[in-house]
C-alpha positions in Angstrom: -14.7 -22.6 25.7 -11.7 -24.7 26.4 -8.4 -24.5 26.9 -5.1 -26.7 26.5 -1.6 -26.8 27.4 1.1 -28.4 25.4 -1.2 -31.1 23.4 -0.6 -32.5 20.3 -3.3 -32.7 17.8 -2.1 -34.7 14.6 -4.2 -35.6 12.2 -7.6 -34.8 13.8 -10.1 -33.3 11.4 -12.1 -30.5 13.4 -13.6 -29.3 9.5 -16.2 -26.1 10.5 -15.3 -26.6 14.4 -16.2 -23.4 16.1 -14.0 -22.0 18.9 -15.1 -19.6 21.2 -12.5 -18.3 23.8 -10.6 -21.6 23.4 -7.1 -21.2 24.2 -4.4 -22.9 23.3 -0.7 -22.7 25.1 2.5 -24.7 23.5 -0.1 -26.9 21.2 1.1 -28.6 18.3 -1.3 -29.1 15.0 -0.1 -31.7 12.6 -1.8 -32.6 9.6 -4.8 -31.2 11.1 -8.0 -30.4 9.2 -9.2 -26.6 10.2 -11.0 -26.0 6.2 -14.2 -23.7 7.3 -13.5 -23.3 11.1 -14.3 -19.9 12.6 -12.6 -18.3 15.7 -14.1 -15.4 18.3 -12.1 -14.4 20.6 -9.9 -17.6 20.4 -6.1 -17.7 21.7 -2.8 -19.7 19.8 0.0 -18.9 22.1 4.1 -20.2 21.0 2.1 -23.1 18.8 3.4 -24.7 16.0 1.6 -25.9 13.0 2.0 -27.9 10.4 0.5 -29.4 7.1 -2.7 -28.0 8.5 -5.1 -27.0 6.4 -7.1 -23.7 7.3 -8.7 -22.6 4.1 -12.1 -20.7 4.1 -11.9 -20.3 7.5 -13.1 -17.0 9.5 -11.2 -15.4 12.5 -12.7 -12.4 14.6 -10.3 -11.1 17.5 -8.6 -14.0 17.7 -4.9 -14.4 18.6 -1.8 -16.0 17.3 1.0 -14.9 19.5 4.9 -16.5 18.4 2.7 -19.3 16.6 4.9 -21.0 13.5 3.2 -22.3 10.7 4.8 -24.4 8.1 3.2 -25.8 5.3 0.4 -24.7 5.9 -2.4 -23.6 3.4 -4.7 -20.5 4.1 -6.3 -20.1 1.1 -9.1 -17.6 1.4 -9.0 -17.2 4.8 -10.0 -13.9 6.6 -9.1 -12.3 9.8 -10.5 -9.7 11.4 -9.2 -7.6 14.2 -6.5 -10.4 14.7 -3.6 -10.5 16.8 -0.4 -12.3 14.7 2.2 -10.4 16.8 5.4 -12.8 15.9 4.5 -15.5 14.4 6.2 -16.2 10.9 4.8 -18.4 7.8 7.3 -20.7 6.2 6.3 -22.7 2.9 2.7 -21.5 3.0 -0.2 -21.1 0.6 -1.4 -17.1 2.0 -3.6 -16.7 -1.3 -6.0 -15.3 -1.6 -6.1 -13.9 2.2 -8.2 -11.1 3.8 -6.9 -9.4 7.0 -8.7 -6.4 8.0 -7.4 -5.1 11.3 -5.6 -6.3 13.9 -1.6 -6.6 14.9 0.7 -8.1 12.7 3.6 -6.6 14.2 7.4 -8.6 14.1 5.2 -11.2 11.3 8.0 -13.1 9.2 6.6 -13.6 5.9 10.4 -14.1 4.3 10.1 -15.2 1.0 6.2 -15.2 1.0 3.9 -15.4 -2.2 1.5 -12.6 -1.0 0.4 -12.3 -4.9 -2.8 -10.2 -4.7 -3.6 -10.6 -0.7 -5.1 -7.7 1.2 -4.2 -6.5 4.0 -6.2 -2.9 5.0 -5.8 -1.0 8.5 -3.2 -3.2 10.2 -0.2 -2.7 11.6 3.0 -4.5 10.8 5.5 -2.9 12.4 9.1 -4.2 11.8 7.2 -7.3 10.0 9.9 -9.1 7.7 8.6 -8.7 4.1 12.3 -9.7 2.8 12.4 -10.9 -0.9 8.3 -11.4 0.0 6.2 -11.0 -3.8 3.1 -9.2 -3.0 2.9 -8.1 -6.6 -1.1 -7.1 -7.6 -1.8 -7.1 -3.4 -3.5 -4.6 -0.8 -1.8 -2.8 1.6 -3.6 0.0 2.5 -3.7 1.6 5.9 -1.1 -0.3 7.2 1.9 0.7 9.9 4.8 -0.8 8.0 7.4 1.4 10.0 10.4 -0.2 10.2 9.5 -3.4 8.5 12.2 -4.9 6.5 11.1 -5.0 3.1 14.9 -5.3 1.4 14.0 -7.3 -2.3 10.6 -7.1 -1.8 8.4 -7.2 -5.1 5.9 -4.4 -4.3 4.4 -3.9 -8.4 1.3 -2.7 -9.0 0.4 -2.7 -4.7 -2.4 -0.6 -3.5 -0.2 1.1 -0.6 -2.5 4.4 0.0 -2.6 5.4 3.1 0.3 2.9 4.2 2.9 4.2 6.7 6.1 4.5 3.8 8.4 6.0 6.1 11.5 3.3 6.6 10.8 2.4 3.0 13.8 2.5 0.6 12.5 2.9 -2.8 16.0 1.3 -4.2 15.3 -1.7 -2.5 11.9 -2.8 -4.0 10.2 -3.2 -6.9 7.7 -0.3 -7.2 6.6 -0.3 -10.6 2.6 0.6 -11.1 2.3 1.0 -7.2 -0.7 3.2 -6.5 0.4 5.8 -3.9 -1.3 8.9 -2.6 0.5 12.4 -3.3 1.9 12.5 -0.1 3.7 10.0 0.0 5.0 10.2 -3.6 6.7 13.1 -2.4 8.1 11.3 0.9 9.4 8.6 -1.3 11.0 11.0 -3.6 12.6 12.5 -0.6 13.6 9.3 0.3 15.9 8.8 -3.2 17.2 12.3 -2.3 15.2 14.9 -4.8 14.5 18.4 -3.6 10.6 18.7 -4.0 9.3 22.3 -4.0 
């Protein structure tokens, strides 16, 4: 365990490196080499990454509070139980991703290709989803009260169980969602129809 306060690491390759409890304040990762790394209990507080490369690696209560990524590739990457409370993804390869658990709440994902992610028991309260395409995705069991979804391309999503309520059905693409009964009759409500 380690910890570090407003380092830069550019261009270090830390392929497979384990971190246990490391914590990291006001660090900056540039062009950094993460492929295969796992994380327990790890912290990223207000860091900023870029170009870095974090595919096929494994995170397990870890945390990534106000962290920005840009550019940066997460292909099939999993978390677990995972704080990302406000941290947003600009430019960024997010498929195929696994996130089971954790916080996700105030996430910007504007504009995201979320193509055929899954995300299942998170919550993502008032995440921005704007214009994001999660078309063929997971999100099952997931708080997205108040999240802005306005454009969002939600077509043949797996949203059982998902909390629908500040969802306007006008405002996404819903075709072939999947949907328990429930809430195809709050969504209905929603456009204004009188279910009896």
């Amino acid at each position: 365990m380690a910890e570090w306060t407003d380092e830069v690491f550019a261009g270090v390759d830390w392929y497979g490196r384990e971190l246990a409890g490391d914590v990291f304040v006001r660090c900056t990762f540039s062009d950094v080499d993460l492929v295969e790394a796992t994380s327990t209990g790890a912290r990223f507080e207000e860091c900023r990454f870029g170009n870095t490369r974090l595919n096929a690696s494994r995170h397990r209560d870890s945390a990534f509070l106000q962290c920005v990524f840009e550019r940066c590739s997460l292909f099939d990457a999993e978390l677990d139980d995972c704080k990302l409370t406000g941290s947003t993804f600009t430019d960024c390869d997010l498929r195929p991703l696994t996130v089971r658990g954790g916080d996700l709440s105030f996430v910007g994902l504007r504009f995201a290709d979320l193509r055929g992610i899954s995300v299942t028991g998170a919550r993502m309260r008032e995440a921005d989803l704007t214009e994001a395409d999660c078309t063929g995705a997971t999100l099952a069991r997931v708080d997205l009260s108040a999240a802005t979804l306005d454009k969002a391309v939600l077509a043949r999503v797996d949203l059982r169980g998902s909390d629908l309520a500040g969802l306007d059905p006008r405002a996404v693409d819903l075709a072939g969602a999947v949907v328990h009964a429930e809430q195809a009759v709050q969504l209905a409500r929603t456009l204004g129809l009188d279910v009896r």
